[in-house]
C-alpha positions in Angstrom: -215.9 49.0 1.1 -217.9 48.2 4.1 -218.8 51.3 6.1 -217.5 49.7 9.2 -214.1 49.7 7.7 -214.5 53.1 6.4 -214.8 54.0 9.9 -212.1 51.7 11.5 -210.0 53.2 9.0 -210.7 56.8 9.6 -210.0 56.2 13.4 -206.8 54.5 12.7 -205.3 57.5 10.1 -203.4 60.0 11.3 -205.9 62.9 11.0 -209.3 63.9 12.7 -212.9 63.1 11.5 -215.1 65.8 12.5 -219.3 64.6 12.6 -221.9 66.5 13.1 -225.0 65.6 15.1 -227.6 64.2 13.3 -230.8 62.9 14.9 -232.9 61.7 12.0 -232.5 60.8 8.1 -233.2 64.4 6.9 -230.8 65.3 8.5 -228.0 62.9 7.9 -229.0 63.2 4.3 -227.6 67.0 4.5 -224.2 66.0 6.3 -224.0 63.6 4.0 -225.0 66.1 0.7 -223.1 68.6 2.4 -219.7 66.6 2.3 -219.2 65.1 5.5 -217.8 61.6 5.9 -219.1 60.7 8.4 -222.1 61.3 10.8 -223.2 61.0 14.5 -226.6 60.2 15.2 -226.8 61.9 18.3 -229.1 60.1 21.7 -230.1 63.9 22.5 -231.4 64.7 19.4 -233.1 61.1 18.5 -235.1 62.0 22.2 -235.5 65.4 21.1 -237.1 64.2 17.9 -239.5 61.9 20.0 -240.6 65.1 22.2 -238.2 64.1 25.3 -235.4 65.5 27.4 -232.1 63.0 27.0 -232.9 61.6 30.3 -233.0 58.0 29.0 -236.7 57.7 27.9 -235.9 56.4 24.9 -235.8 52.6 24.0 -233.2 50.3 22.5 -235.7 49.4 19.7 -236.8 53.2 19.1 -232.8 53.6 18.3 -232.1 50.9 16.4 -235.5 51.7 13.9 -233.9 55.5 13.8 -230.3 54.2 13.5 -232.0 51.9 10.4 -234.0 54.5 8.8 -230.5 57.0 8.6 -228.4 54.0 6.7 -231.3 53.5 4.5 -230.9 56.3 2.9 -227.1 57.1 3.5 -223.9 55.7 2.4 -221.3 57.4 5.0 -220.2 55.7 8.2 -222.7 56.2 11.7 -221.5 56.5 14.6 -224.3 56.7 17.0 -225.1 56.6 20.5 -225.9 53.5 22.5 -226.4 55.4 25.9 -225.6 52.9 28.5 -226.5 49.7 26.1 -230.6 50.1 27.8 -229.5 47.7 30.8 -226.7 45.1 32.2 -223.9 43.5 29.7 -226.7 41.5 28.2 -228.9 44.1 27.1 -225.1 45.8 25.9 -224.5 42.5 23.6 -228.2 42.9 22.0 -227.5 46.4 21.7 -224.3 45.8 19.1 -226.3 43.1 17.6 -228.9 45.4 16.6 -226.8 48.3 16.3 -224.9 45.9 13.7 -227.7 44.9 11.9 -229.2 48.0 11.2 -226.5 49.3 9.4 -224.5 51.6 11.6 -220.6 51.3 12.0 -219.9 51.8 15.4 -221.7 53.2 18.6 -220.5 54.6 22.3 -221.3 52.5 25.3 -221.4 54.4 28.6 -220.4 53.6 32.3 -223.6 55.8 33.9 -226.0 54.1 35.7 -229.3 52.8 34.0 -231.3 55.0 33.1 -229.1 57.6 31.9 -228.9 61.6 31.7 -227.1 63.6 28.8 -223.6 64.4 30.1 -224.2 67.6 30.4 -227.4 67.7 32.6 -226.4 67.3 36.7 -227.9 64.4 38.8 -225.6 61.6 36.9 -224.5 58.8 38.4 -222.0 55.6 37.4 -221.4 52.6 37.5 -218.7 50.6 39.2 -215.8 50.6 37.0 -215.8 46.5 37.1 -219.3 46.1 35.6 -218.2 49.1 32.8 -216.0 46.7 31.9 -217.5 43.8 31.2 -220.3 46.0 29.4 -217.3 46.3 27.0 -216.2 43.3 26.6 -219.7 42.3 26.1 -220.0 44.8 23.4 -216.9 43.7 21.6 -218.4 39.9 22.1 -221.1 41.1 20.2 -219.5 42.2 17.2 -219.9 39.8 13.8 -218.2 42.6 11.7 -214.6 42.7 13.4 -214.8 46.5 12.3 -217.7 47.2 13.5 -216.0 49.9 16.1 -217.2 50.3 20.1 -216.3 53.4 21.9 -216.1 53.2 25.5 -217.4 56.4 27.0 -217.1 57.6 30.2 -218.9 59.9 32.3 -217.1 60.2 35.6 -215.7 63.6 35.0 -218.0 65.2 36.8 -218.4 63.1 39.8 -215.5 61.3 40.2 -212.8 63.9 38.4 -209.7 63.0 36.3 -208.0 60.2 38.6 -211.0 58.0 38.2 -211.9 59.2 35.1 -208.4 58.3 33.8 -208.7 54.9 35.6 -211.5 54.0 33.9 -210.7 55.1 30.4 -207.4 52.7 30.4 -209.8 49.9 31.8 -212.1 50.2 29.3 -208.9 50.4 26.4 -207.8 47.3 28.3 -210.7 45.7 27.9 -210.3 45.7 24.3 -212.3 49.6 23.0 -211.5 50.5 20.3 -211.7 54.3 20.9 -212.3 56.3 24.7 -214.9 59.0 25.1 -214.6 61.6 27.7 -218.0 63.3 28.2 -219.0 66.7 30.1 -215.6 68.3 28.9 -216.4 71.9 29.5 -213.3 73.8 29.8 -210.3 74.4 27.7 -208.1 73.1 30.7 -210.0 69.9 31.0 -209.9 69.2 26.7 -205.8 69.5 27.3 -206.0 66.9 30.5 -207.9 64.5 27.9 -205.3 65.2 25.1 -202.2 64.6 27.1 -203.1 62.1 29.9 -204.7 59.5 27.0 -202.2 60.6 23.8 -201.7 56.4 24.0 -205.2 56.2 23.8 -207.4 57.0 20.7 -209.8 59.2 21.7 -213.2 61.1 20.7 -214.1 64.6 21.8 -218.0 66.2 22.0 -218.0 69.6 22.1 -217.1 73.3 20.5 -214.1 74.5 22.3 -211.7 74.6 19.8 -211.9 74.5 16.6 -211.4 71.1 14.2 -207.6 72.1 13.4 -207.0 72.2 17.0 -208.9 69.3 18.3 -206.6 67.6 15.2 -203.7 69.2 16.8 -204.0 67.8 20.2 -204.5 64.3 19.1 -208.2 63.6 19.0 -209.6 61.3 16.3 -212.9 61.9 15.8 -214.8 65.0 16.9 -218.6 65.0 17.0 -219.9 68.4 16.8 -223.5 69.5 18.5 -223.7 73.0 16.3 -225.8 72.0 13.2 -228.1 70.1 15.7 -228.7 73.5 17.8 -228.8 75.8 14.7 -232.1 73.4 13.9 -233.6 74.9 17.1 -232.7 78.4 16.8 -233.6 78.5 13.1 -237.2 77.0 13.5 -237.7 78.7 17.0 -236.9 82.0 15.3 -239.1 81.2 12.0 -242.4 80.3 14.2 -241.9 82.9 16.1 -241.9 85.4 13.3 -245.2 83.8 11.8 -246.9 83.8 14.9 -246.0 87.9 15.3 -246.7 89.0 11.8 -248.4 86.6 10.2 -245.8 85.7 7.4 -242.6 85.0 6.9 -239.6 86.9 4.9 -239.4 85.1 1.7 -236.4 85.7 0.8 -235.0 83.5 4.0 -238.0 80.9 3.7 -240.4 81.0 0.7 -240.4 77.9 -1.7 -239.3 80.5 -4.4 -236.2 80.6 -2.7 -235.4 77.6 -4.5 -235.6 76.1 -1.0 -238.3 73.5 -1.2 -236.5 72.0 -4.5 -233.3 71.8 -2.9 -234.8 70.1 -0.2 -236.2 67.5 -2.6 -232.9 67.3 -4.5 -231.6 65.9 -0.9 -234.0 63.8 -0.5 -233.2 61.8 -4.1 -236.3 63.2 -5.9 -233.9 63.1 -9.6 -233.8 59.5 -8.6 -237.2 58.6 -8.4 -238.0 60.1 -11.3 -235.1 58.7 -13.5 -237.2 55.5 -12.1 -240.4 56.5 -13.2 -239.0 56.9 -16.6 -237.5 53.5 -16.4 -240.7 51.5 -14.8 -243.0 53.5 -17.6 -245.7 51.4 -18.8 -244.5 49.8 -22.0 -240.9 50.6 -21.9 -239.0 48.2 -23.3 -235.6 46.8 -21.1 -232.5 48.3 -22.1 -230.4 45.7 -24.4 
């Protein structure tokens, strides 16, 4: 089955999908090891792995070759970020096009203004709620795979509050999305407004308020969760700083001994490469 309809399929069931952030193929690879079904490849973290603040810095083409790189070596559905589409409803259909292409099944289309800030950060800005729209229908105009899936986002929360916001999101499901995304959700009160204002609508949630059973609860179909990405932060930020202090590192949390640095291979598909070297061996005959 084609991950696409994986994906299609998961948003049309009656449960919840819950994804973490991933931001490269390492570690999609461990969501994926792990037992997730799904991941998101996160526009924070594919800046952050480039060295830059989600303020819109990074390229279409930069996402796409990440977005490639992660379905290389995975076989669960991506859902990843397309920020505003990197321009007008043009740059939108080249977007899905690539997007398409590279192997991910589905990405999130935006309604900020060109270039973008994470949700989260102030100083956003949006677009008219006409030209959103016709960024979707672009999107959707874009699509080969009919199950390729577009998520119309929407970042007006904070600016504009819920009448707009609400406004926009039926415009955009009008319009033909095939999911709506409420971004900059930030209180308990505000995740209950989303739930019940758009139960016709389905609908994707970012954030940690609640956890998975209750997000299922309220109605939301896919979660994508920002925790593993942060633990990546703490955990490194905490192991540098030990090395720099004392010179070394407590080897029972990070020595290759651990068992660590095999496991980390075993991720990777080292047993496979090797069950190839034995098959490629010089003079080995092909298997009858």
């Amino acid at each position: 089955m084609r991950r696409t309809t994986k994906l299609r399929q998961m948003i049309q069931g009656d449960g919840l999908t819950l994804m973490p952030f991933t931001y490269d193929s390492f570690t999609a690879r461990i969501a994926e090891v792990s037992g997730f079904p799904a991941v998101y490849v996160s526009g924070f973290g594919s800046a952050m792995g480039k060295g830059y603040p989600d303020i819109g810095l990074i390229t279409e083409t930069e996402m796409v070759q990440n977005g490639w790189n992660i379905a290389r070596v995975t076989s669960i559905p991506i859902l990843m970020d397309a920020d505003t589409g990197y321009g007008n409803a043009i740059n939108v259909w080249r977007t899905v096009r690539d997007y398409e292409a590279a192997g991910i099944a589905g990405c999130h289309i935006e309604d900020q203004v060109f270039p973008k800030k994470c949700g989260f950060f102030e100083g956003k800005q949006v677009i008219p709620m006409d030209e959103a729209v016709q960024k979707v229908r672009a999107a959707l105009d874009a699509r080969t795979d009919p199950d390729f899936v577009i998520v119309a986002r929407c970042d007006a929360l904070a600016i504009n509050g819920w009448e707009d916001t609400l406004r926009r999101c039926r415009a955009y499901r009008d319009a033909g999305a095939d999911m709506v995304f409420v971004d900059g959700v930030g209180t308990l009160e505000d995740l209950h407004t989303y739930a019940t204002e758009l139960a016709d609508i389905p609908r994707l949630f970012n954030g940690d308020l609640a956890p998975a059973s209750e997000i299922e609860r309220l109605g939301f179909k896919i979660q994508i969760h920002r925790g593993p990405m942060f633990a990546v932060y703490k955990a490194v930020h905490e192991a540098m700083k030990e090395l720099l202090e004392t010179g070394r590192l407590d080897a029972a949390r990070y020595d290759g001994s651990t068992g660590a640095r095999q496991a980390i291979a075993n991720t990777l598909g080292l047993p496979l490469f090797y069950e190839m070297e034995k098959r490629y061996a010089a003079g080995k005959a092909p298997a009858s």
